[in-house]
LUMRO-922140 format. One record per residue: x, y, z of N, C-alpha, C, O in turn; residue in one letter. Coordinates in steps of 0.001 Angstrom, whole numbers, plus 524288, in hexadecimal, padded with zeros to 5 digits. Layout:
BEGIN
XYZXYZXYZXYZA
...
END
This chain:
BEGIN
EFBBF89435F0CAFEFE4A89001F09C5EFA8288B73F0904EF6CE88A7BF0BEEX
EFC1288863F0427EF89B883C0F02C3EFB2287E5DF042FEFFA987DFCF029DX
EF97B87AB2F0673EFD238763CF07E8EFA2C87219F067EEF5A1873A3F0625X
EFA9186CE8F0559EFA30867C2F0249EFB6D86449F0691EFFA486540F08ADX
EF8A686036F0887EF95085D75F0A56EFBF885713F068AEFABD85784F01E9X
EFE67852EBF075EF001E84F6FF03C4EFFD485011EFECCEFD5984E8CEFAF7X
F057E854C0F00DBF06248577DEFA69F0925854C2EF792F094E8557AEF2D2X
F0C3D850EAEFA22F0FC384BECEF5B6F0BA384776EF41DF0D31843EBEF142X
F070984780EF5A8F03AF8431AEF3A3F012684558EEC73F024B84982EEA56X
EFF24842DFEEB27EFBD3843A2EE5A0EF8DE847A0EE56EEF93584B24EE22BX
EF5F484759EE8B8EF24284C7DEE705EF4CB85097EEB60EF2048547DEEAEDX
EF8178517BEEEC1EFA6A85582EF0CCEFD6F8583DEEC18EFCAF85CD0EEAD2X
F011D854B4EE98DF04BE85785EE6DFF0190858D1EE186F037F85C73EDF08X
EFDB2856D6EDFA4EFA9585A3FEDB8DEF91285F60EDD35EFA9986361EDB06X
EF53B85F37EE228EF2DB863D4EE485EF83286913EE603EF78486DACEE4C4X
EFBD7867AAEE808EFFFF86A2EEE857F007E86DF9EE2E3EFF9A872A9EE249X
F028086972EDECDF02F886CC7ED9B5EFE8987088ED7A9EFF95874F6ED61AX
EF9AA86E9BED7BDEF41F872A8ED7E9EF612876BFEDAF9EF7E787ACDED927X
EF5AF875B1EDFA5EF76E879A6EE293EFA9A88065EE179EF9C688506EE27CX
EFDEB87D86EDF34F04B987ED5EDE1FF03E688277ED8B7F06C4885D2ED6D0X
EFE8F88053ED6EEEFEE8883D5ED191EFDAE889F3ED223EFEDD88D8CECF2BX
EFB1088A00ED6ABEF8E988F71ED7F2EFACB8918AEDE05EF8D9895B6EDF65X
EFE4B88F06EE190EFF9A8904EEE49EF05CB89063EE61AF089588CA8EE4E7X
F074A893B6EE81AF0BFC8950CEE887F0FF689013EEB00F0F2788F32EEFA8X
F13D788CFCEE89BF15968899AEEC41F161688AC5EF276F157888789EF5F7X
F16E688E3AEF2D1F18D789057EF797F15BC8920FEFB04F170D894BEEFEC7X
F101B8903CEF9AFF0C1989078EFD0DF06C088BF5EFD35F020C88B57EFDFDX
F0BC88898FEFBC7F0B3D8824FEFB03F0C078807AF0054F0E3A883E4F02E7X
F0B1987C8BF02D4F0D8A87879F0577F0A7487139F0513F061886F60F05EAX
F0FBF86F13F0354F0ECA86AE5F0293F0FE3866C2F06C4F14468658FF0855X
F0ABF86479F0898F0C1B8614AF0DA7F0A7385ABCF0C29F067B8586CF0ABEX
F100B8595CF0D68F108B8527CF0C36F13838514CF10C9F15C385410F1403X
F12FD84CD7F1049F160B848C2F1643F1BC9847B8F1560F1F39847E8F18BCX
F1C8684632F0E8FF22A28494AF0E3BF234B84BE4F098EF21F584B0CF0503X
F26FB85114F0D07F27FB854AAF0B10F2B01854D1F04C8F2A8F857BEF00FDX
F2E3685016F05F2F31F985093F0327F2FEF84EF7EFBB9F32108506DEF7ABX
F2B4884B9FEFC7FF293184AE9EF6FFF26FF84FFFEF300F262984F3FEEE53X
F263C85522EF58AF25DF85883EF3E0F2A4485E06EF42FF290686289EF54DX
F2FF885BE2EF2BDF328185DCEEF3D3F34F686280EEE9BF380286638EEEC8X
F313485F7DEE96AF304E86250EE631F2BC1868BEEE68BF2C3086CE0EE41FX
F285B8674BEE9F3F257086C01EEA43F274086FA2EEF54F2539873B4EF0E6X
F2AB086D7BEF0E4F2E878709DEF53EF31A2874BFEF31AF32E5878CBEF55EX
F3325872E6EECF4F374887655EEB3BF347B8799CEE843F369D87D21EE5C7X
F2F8E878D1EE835F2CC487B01EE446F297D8818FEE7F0F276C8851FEE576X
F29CF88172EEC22F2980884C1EEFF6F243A8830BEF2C9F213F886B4EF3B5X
F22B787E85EF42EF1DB287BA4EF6ADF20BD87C05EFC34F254E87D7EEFC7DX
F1E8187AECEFF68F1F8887B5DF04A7F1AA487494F05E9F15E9873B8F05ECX
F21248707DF0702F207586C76F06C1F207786C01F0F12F230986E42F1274X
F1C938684CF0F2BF1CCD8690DF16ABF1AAF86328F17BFF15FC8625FF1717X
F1DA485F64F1936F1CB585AF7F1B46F176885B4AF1EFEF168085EC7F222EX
F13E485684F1DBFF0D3685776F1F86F0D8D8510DF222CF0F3384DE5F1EF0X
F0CD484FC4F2520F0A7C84A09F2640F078284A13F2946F082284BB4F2DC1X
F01BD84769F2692EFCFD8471AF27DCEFF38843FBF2E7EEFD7784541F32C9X
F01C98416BF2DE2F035683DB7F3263F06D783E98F375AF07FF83B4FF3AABX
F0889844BBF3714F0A7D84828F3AD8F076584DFBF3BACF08C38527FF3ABCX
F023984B82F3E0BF013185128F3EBDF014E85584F3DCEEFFB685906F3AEFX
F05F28537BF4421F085D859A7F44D5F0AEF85CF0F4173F0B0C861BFF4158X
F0CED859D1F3EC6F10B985D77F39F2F0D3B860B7F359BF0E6286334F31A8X
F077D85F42F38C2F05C086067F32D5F02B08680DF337EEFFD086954F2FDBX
F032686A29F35BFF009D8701EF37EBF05AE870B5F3627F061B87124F3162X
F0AE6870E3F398DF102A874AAF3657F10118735EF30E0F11C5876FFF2E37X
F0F0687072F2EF4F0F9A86E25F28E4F0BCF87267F263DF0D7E873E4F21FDX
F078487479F27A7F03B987831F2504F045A87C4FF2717F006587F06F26C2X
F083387E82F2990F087F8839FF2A3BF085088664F2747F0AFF884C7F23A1X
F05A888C1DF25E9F050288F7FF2128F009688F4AF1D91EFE92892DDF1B0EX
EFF4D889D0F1DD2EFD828875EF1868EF62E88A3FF19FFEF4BD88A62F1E94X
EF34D88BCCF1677EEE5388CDAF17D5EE92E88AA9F14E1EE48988B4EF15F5X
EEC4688712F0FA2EE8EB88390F0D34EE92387E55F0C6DEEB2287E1DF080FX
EE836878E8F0E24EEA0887612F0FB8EE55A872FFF0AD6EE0E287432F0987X
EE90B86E9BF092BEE70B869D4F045AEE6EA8655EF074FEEB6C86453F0602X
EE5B68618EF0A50EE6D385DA2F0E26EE35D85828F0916EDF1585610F086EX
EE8238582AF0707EE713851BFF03F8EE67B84EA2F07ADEEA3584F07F0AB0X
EE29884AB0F0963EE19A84559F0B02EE6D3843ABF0BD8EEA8784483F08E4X
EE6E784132F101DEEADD83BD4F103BEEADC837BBF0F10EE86A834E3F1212X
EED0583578F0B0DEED4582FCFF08DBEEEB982B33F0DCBEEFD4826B7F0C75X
EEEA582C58F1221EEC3882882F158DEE7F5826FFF18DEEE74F82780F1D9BX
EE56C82530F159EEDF1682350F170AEE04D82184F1C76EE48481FB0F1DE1X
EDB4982264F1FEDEDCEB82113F24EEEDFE6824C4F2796EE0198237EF2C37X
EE23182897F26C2EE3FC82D0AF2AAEEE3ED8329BF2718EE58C83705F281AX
EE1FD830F0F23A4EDE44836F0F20A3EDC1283AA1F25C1EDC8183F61F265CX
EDA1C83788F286FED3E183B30F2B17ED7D383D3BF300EED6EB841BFF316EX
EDC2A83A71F32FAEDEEF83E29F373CEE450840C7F3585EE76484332F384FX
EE4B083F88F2F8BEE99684292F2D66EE6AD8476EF2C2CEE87284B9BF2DC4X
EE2D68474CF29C8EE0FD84C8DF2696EDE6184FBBF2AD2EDEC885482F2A71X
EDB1E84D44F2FC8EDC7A8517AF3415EE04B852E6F36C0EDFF885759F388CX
EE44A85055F37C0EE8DD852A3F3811EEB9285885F34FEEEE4585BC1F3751X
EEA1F858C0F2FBAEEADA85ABBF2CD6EE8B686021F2D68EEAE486469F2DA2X
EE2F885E73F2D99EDF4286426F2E07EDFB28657CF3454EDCBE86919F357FX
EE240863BCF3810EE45B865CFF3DA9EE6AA86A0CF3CE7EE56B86EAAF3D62X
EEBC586700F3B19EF03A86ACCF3973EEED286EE8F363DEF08987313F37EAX
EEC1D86F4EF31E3EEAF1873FAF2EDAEE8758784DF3256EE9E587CE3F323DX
EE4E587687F352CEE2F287912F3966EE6E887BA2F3C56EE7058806BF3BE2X
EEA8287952F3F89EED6A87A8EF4287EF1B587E91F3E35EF27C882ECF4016X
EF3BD87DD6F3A3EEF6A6882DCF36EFEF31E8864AF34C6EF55088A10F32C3X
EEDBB88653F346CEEA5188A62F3353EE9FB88B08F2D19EE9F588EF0F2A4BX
EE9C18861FF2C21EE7DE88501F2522EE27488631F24B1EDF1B883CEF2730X
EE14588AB0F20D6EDB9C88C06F21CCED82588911F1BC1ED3E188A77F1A06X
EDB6688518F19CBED6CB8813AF154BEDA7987D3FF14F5EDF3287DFAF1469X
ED89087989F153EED73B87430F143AED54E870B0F0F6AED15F86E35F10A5X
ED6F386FC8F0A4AED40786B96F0780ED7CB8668AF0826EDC6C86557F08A4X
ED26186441F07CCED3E885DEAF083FED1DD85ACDF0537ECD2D85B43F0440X
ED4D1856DDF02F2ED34D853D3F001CECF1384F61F00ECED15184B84F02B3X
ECABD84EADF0064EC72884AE1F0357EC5AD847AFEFEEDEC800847BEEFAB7X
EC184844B9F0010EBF998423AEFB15EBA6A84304EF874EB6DC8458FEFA76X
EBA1384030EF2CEEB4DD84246EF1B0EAFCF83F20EF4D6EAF4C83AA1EF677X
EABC9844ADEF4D0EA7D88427DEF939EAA8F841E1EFE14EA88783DEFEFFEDX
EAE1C84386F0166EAE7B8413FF05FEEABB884097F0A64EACDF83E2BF0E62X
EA6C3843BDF08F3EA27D8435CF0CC8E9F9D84053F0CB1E9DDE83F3AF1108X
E9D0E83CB8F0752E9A3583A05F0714E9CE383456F01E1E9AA383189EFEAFX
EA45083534F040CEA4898312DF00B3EA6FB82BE7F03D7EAAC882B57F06BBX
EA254827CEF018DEA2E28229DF04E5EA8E982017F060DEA99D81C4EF08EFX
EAD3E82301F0329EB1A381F2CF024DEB3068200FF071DEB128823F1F093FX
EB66A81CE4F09D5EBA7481BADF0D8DEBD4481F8CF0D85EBCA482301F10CEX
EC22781FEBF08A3EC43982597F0970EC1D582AECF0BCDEC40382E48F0E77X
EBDF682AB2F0A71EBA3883029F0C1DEB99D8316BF1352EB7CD835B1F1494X
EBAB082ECDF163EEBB6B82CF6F1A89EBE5F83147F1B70EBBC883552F1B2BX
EC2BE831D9F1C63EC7D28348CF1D07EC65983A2BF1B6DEC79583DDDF1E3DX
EC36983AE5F1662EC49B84127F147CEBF62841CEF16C1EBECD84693F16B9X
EBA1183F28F1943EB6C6842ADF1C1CEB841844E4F20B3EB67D848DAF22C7X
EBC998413CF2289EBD798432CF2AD2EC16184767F274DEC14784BFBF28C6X
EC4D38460BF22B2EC81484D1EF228DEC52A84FCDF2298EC52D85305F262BX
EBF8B85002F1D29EBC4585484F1DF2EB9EE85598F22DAEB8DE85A3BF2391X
EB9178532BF25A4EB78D85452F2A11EBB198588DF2F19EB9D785C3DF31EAX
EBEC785637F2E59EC3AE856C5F30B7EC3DD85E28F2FD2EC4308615DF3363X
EC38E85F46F2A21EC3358635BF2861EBF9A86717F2AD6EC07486B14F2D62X
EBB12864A6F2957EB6C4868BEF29F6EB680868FAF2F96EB2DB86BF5F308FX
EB942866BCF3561EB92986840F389DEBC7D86B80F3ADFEBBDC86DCBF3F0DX
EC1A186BC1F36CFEC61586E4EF3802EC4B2875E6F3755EC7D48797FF37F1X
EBF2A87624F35F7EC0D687C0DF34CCEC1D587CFDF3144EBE7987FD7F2F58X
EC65787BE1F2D98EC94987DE5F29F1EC5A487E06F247AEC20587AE8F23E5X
EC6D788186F20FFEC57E8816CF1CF1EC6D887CBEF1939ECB1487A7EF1994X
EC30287B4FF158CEC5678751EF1235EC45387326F0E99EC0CE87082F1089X
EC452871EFF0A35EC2AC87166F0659EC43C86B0BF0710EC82E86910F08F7X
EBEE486853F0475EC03A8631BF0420EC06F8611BEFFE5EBC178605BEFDF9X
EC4BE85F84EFCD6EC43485DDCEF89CEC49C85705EF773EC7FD8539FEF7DEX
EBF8B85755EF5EEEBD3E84FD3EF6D3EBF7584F69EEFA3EBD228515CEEBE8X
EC40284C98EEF7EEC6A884921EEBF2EC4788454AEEA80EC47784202EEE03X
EC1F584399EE5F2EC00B83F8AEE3E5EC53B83B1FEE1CCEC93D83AC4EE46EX
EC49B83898EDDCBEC9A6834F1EDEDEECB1F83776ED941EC8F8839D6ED5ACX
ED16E834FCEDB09ED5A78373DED901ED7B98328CED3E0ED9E082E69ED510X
ED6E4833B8ECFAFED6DD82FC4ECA3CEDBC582E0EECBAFEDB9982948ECB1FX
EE09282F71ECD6DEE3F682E30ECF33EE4EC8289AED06BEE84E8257AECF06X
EDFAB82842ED460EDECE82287ED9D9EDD8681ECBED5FBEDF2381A72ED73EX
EDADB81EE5ED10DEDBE381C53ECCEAEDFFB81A6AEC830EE0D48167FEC58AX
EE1AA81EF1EC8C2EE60381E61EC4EFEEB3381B40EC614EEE3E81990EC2C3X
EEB9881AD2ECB59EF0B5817D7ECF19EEEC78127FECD0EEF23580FEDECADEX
EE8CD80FC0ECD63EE96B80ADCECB42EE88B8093AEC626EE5B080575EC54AX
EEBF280D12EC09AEEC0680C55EBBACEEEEA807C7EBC59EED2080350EBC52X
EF37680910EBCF5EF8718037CEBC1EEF58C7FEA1EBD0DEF5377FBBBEB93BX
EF36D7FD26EC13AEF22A7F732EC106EEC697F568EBF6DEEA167F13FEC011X
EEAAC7FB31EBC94EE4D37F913EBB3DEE84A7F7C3EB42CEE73C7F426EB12DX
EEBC17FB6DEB380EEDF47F85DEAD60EEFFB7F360EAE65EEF087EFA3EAB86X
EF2537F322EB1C0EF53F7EE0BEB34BEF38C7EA5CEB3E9EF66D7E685EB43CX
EEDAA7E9D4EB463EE9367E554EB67EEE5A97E5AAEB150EE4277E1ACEAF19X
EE4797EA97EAF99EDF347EA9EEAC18EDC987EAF2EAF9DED9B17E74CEAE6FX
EDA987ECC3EB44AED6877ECB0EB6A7ED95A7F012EBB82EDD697EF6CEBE01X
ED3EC7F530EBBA1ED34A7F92AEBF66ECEDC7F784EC3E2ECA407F67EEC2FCX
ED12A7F785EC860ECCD47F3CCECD00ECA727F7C7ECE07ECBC97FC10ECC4FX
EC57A7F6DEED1C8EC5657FB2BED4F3EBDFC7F90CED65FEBBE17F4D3ED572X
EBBB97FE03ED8DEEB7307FB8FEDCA8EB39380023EDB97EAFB98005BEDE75X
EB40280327ED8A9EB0C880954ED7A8EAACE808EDED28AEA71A80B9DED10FX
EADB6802C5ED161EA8CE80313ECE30EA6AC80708EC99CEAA2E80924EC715X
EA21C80826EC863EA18080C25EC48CEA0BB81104EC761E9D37813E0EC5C6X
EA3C9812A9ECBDFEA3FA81748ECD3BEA67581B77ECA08EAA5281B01EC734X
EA3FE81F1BECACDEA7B5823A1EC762EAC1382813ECC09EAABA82A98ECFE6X
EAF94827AFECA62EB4BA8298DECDBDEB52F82ECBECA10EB59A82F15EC548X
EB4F6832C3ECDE1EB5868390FECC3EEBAB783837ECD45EBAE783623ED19AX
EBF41838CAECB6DEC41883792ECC91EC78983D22ECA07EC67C83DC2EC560X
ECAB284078ECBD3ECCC5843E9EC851ED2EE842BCECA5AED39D84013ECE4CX
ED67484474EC7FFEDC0E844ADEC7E6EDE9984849ECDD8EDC9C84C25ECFEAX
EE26D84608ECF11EE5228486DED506EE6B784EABED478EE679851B3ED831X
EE87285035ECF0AEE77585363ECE3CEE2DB85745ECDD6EE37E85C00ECD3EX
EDE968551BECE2CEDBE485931ECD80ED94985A55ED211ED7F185EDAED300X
ED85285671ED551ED79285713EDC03EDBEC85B5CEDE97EDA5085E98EE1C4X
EE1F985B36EDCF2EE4AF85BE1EDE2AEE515862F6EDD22EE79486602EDFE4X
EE16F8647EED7C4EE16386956ED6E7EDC9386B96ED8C2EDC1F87056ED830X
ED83F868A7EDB3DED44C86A98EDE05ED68986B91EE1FBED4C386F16EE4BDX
ED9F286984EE328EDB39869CFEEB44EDE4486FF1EEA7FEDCFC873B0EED3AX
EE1888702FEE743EE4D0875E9EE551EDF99879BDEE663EDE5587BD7EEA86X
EDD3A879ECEE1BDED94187C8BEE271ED65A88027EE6B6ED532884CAEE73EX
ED5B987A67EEA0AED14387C27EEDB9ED61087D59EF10CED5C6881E6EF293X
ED9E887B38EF28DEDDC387E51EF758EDF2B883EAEF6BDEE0AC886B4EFA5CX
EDE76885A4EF104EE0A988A5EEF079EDA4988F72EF01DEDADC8941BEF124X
ED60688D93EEEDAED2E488F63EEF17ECFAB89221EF42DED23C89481EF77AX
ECB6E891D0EF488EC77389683EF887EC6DB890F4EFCF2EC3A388D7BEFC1CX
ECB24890E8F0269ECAA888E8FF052AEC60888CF2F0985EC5D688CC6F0E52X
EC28888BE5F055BEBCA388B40F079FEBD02883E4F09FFEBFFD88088F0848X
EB9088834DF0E2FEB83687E02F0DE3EB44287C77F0A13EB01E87EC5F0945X
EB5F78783CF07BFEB1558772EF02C8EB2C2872D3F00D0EB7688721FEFFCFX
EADDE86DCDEFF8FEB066868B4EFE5EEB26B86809EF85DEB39F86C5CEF6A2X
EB2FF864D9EF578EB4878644DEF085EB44A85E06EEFA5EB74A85A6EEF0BEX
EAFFD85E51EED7EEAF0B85774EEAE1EB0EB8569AEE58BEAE078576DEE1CAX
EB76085464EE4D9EBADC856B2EDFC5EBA3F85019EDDF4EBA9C84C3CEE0CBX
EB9498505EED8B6EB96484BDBED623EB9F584D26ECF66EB83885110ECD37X
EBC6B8496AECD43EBDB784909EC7BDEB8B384A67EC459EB50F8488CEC6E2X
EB6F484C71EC06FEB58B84F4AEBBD8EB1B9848BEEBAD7EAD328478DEBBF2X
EB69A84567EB80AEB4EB840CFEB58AEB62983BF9EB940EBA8D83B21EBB06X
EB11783869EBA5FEB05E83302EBB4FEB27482F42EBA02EB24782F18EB534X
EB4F182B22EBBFBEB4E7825A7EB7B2EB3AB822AAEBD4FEB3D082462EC1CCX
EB26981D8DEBB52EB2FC81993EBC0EEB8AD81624EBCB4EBC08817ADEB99FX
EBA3081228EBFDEEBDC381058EC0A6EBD0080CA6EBA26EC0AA809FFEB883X
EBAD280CD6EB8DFEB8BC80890EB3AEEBBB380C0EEAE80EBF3080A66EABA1X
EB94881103EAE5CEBA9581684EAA3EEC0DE8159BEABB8EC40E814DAEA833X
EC256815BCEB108EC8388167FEB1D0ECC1D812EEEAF4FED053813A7EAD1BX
EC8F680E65EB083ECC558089AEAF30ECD1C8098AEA858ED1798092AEA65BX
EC83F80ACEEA520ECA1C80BE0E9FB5ECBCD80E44E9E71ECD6180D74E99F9X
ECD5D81430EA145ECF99817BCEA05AED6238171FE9F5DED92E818AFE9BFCX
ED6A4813A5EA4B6EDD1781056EA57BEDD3B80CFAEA18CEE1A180B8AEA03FX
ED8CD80AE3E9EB4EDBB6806ABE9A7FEDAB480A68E94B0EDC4780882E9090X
ED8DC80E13E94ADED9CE80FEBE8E09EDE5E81371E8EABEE030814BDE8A69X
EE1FF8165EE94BEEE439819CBE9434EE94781590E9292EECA181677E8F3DX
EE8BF80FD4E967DEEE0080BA9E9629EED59809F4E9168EF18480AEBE8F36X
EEA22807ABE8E0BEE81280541E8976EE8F87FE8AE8BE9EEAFD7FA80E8A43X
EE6D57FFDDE8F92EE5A07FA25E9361EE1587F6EBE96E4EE0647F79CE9B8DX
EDFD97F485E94A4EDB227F3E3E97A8EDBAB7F33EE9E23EDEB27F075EA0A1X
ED7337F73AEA024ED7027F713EA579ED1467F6C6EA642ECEB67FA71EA47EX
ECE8C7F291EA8E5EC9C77F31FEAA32EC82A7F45AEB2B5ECA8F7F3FCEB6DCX
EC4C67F547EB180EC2E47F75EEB82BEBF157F354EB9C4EBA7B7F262EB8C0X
EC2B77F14AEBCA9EC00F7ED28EC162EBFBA7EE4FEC704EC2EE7EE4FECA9AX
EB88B7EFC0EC670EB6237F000ECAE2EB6687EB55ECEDFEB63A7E6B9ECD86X
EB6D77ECFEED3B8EB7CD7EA6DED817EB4787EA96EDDADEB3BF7EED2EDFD8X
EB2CF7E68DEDF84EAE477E735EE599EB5937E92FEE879EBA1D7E79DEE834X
EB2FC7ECB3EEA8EEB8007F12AEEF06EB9C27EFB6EF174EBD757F241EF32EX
EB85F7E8D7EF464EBCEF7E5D0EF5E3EC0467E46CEF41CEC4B97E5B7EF563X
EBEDC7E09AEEFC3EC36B7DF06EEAC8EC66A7E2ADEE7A1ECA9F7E1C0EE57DX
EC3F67E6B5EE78FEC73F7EC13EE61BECD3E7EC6FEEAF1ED1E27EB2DEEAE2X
ECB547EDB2EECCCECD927EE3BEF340ED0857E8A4EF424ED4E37E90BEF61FX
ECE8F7E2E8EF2D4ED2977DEF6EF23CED7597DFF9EF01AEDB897E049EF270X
ED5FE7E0C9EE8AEEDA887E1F2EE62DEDDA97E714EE796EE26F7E6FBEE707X
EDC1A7E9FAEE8BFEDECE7EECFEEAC6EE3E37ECBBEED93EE8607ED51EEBF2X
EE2267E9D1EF2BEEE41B7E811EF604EE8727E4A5EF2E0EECF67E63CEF349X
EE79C7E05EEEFF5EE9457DC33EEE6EEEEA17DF5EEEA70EF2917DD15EE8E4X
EED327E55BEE974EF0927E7BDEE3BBEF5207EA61EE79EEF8D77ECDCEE5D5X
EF4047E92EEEEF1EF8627EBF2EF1B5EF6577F1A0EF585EF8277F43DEF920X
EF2827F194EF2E4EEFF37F6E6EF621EEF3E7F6B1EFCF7EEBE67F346EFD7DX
EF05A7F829F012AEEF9B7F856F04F2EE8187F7D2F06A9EE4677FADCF0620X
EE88E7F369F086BEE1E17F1B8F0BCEEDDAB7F7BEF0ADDED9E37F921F083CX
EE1EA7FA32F0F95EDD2D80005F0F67EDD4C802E0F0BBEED95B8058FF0C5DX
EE00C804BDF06ABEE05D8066FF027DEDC00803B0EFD7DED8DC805D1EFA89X
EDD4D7FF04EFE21ED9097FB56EFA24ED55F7FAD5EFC2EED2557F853EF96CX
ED38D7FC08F0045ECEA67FC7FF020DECB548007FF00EFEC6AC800C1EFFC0X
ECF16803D7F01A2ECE0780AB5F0165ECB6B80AF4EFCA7EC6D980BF3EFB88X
ED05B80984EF95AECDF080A44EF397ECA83806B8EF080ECA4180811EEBE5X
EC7D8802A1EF1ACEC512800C7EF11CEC0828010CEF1BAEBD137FFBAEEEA2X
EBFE2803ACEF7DBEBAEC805D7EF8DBEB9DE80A1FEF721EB51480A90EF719X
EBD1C81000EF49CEBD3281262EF3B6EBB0E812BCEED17EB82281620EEB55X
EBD3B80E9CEEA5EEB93780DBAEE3EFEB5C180C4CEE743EB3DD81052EE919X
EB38A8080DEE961EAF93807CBEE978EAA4480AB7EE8DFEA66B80AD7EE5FDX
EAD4D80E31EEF8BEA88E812B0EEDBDEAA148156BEEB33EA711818E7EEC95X
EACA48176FEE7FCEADA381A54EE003EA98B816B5EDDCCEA6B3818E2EDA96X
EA86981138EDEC8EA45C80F7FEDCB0E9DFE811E2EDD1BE9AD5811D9ED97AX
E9D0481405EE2C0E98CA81545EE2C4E990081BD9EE31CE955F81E20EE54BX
E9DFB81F30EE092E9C6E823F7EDF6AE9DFF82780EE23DE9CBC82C1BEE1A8X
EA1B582562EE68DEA594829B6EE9DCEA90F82C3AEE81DEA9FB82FE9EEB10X
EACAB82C24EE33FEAF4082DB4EDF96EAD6D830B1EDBE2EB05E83182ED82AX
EA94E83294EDBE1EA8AE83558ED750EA3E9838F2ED837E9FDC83748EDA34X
EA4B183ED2ED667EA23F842FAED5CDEA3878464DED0D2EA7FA846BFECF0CX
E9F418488AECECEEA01484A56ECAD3E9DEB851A8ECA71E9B2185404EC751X
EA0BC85338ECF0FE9E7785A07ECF83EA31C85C4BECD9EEA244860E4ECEBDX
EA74D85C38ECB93EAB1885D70ECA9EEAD1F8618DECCCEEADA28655FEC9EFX
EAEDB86207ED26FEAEF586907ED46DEB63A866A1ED3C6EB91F86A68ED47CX
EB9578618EED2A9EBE6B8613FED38EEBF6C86652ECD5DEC18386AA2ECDC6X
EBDC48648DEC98EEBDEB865A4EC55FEBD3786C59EC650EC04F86FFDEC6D9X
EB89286BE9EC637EB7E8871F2EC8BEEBB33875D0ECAAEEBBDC87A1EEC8A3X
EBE2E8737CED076EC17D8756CED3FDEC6EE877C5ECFFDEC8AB87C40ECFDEX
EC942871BEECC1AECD3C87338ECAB3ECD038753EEC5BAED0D9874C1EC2DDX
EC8FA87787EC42EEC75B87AD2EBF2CEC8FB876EAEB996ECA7187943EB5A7X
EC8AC8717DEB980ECA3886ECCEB5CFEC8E5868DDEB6F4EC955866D3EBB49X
EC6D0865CFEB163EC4058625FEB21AEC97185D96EB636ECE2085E7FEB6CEX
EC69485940EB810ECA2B8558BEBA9FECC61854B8EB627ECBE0856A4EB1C6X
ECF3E85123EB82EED4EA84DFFEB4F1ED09784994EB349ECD8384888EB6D4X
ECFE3846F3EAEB5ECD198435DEADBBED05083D82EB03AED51883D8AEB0B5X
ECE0983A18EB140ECEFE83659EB20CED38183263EB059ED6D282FDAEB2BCX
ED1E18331FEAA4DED61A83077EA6C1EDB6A83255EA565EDF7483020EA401X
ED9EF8379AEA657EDFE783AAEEA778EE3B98395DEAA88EE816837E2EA926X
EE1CC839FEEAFB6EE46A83764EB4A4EE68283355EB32FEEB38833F1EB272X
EE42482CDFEB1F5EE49B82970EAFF7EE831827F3EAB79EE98F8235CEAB06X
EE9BE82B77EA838EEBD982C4BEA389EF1CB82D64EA467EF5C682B80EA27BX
EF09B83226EA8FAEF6368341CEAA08EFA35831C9EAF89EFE9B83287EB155X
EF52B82E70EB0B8EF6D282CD1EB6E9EFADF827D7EB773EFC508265CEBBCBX
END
């Protein structure tokens, strides 16, 4: 059986549907913290099993059966690195014989802060034995697209990345690499997955004003004052920090690769940029 870790989050429930196109529901299992938000793919014959990174123990009976395991990141920074060994314990202990995980791009040699967390997973991994595919996620056009509304609303898109170029592809299409490789030749093997086409936070900002027919310009920011207004727009201290430092270095080139193996993997070019943007 194939199982999904935070399969009610965004890119769980894309990867799910990838999944789903070529695999039998019923040799599905979808693991979220609650059950009940996927109560549609319950009826659909998924085998839905309550997962919390934050109870252990629950988490080995929760993978019983299962022998290919997708372990999306945890969206809580700061207990990423003893949730996700927690995680690969338990797989161990039910005798899950592959492992992909979502990591980031470059996580070996990428300066960001985030990257922190997905080296001790990879690590975590490669001591566990287990077979694993690492799939290093470049950023998700998405993480852009959430601040359309108030860059129309202002005329002005902030940010600290400078003339970096951001390999950025759609959640979907990360979401159909992870299908992919879970269902494929359960080898350990890394995957440095990034978008087709580049922009600039600058390319982005015009992109948002010819799709609105509104002017939006891109105002670069020193990564404190980025990280001020962040703060000042409501964002939590460690979040606007995060992401502040995080353009930054998109400024000097941690965001972006151009080998295209995402493209590759899912036999079809990325989602372009402006698409996302267009439809988002």
């Amino acid at each position: 059986m194939y199982a999904i870790t935070g399969a009610s989050g965004h890119l769980g429930r894309l990867a799910l549907d990838a999944l789903l196109e070529t695999i039998a529901p019923a040799q599905v299992v979808a693991l979220a913290r609650d059950p009940a938000k996927l109560a549609d793919l319950a009826a659909r014959g998924v085998q839905v099993r309550r997962f919390d990174y934050e109870a252990p123990q629950t988490l080995a009976p929760a993978l019983a059966g299962v022998e290919r395991l997708l372990l999306i990141s945890s969206s809580e920074i700061g207990k990423r690195g003893r949730q996700h060994q927690a995680v690969i314990d338990a797989a161990k202990t039910a005798g899950v014989g592959f492992i992909a995980y979502t990591s980031i791009l470059h996580a070996d040699t990428n300066p960001m802060g985030l990257a922190a967390e997905h080296r001790a997973t990879e690590a975590t991994l490669r001591e566990s034995g287990l077979a694993h595919a690492l799939l290093r996620n470049g950023w998700y056009t998405e993480n852009y697209v959430q601040s359309a509304p108030a860059a129309l609303a202002h005329g002005a898109l902030l940010g600290s990345a400078g003339e970096g170029k951001i390999s950025g592809a759609s959640r979907a299409d990360y979401a159909a690499a992870a299908a992919k490789v879970l269902t494929g030749e359960a080898a350990t093997k890394v995957y440095e997955l990034a978008g087709d086409e580049a922009f600039t936070l600058a390319q982005f900002a015009q992109a948002l004003s010819d799709i609105a027919g509104k002017p939006v310009v891109y105002t670069d920011l020193p990564e404190a004052d980025y990280a001020a207004a962040l703060k000042g727009a409501g964002l939590p201290a460690p979040v606007a920090d995060m992401l502040a430092e995080s353009d930054a270095k998109a400024a000097k080139g941690s965001l972006f690769d151009d080998n295209r193996v995402l493209s590759g993997l899912i036999g079809r070019p990325t989602t372009p940029f402006k698409e996302t943007l267009a439809t988002g």
